[in-house]
C-alpha positions in Angstrom: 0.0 0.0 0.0 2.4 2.2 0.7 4.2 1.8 -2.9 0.6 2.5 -4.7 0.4 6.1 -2.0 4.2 7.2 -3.5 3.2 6.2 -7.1 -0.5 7.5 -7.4 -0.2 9.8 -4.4 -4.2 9.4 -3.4 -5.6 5.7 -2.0 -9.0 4.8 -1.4 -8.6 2.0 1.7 -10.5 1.2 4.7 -9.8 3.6 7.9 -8.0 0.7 9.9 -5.5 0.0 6.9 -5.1 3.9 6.5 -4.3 4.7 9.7 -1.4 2.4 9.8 -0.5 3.1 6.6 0.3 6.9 7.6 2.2 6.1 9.7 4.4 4.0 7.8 4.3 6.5 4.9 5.3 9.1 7.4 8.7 6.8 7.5 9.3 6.4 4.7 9.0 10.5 3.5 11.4 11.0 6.3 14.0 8.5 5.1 13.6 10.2 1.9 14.2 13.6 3.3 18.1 12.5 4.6 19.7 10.9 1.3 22.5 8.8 2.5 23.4 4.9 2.0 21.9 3.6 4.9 18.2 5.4 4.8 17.7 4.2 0.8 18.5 0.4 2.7 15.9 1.1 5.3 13.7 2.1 2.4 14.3 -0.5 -0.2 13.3 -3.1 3.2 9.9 -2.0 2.7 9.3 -1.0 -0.9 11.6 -3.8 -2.3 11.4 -1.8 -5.3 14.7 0.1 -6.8 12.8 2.6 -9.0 10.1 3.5 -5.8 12.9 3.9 -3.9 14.3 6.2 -6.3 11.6 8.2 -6.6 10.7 8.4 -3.2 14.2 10.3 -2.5 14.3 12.3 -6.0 10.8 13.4 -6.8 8.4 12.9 -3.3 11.0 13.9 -0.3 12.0 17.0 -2.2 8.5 18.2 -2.1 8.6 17.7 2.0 11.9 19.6 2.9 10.0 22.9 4.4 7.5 20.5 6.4 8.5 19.2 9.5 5.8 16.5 9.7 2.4 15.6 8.4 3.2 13.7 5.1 -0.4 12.7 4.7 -3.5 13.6 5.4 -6.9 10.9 5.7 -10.2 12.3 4.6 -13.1 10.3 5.4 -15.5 9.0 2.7 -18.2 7.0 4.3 -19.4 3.4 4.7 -18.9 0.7 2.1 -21.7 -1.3 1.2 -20.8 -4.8 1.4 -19.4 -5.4 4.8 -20.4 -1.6 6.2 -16.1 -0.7 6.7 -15.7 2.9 7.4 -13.8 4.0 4.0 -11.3 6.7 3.8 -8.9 8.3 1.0 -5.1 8.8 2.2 -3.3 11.3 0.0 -0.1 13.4 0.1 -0.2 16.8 1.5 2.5 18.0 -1.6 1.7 16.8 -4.5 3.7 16.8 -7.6 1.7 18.7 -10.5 1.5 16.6 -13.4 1.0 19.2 -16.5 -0.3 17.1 -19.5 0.9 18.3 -23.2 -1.9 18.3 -25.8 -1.9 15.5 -27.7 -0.1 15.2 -31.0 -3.3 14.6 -33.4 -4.5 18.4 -32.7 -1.5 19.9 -33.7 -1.4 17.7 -36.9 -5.0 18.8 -38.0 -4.4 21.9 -37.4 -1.4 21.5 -39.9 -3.8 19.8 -42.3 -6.0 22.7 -42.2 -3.3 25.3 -42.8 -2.5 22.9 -45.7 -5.8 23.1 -47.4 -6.2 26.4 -46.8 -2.9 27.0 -48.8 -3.8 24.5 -51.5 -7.5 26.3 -52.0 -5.8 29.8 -52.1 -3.4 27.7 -55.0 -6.4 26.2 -56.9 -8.1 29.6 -56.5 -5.0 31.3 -58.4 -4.7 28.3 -60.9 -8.7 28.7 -61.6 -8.8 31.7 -63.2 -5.7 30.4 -65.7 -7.3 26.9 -66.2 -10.5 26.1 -68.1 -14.1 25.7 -66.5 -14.2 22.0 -67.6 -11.3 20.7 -65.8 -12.2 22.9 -62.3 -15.6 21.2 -62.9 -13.8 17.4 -62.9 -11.8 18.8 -60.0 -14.9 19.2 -58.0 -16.3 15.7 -58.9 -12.9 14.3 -57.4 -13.4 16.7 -54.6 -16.9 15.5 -53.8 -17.5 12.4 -52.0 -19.6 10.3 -53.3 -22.2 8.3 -51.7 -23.4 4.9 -52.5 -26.7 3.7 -52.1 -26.9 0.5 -49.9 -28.8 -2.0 -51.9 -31.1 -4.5 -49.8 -29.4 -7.6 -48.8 -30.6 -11.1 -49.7 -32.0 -12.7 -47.0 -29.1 -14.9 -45.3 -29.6 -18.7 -45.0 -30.7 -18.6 -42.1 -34.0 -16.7 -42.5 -34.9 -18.7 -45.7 -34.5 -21.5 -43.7 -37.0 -20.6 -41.5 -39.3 -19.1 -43.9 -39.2 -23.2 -46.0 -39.8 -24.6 -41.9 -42.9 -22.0 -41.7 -44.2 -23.0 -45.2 -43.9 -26.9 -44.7 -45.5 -26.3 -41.5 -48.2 -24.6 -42.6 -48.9 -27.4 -45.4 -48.8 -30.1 -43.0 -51.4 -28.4 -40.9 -53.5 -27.2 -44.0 -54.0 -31.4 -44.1 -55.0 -31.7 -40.9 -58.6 -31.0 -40.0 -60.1 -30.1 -36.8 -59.6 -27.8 -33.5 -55.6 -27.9 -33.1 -55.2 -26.4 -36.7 -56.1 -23.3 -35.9 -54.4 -23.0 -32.0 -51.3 -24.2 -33.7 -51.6 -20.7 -35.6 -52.2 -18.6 -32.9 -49.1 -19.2 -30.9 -46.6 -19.5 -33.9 -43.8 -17.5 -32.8 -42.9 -14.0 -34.9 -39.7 -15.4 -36.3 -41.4 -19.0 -37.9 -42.5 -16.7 -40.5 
């Protein structure tokens, strides 16, 4: 637990877990704060992690060097449902800010756009040289075109069922009395 508090900096556990877990997250931040040899050991005994330990005494105990104490903070959240455990979130009091870059695919369209903005402002200047007709097969290029969907043959499946609703019918066409016309009644939609 204590790995998942350094890494994601907020927890959602049960009080009981998180008030034990401060405390040994309180440890740890103040191993962190003193950088020598023998505090990464006494760090590396409980994360048994090399790169938690590494960030523990290069990115999260640089934050805490004003602060004399109170690593973390535990706000309660309520009851869970299942067992009715009081439930709690455990979070850093420093947090590192985490900025996040736009994403690459916005700064490509708006590259593409500035592209077909240059290439209109092109065709524009070309159009008055060129002839009507061939700006008029231009457009068609330029214009999507959209097919018409044609209506599908029915799959083999629902010409099975249409032969089975047929033969049926037949069989009970021969038949005379009371259960011919029941039998109609509750046919299912789909026999059809």
């Amino acid at each position: 637990m204590v790995k998942h508090l350094l890494e994601y900096q907020r927890i959602t556990i049960s009080l009981a877990r998180a008030k034990v877990l401060k405390r040994l997250a309180d440890q740890m931040i103040t191993l962190g704060k003193d950088d020598t040899l023998n505090s990464r050991r006494k760090a590396y005994t409980v994360l048994a992690d090399r790169d938690m330990v590494g960030k523990l005494f290069k990115e999260i105990a640089p934050l805490f060097k004003s602060r004399p104490s109170g690593y973390t903070r535990i706000i309660p959240l309520g009851f869970r449902r299942g067992d009715g455990a009081s439930m709690c979130m455990i979070e850093l009091t420093e947090k590192k800010i985490v900025t996040k870059l736009p994403k690459k695919k916005k700064a490509k369209a708006e590259e593409v756009k500035a592209e077909v903005v240059d290439t209109k402002k092109e065709e524009k200047k070309k159009g008055a040289e060129a002839p009507k007709a061939e700006q008029h097969k231009e457009s068609k290029k330029a214009e999507p075109k959209i097919k018409s969907i044609p209506k599908s043959k029915p799959t083999l499946d629902e010409e099975k069922r249409t032969e089975k609703a047929k033969s049926e019918d037949r069989k009970l066409a021969d038949k005379k009395g009371f259960m011919k016309n029941i039998r109609g009644l509750f046919r299912k939609r789909g026999d059809f």
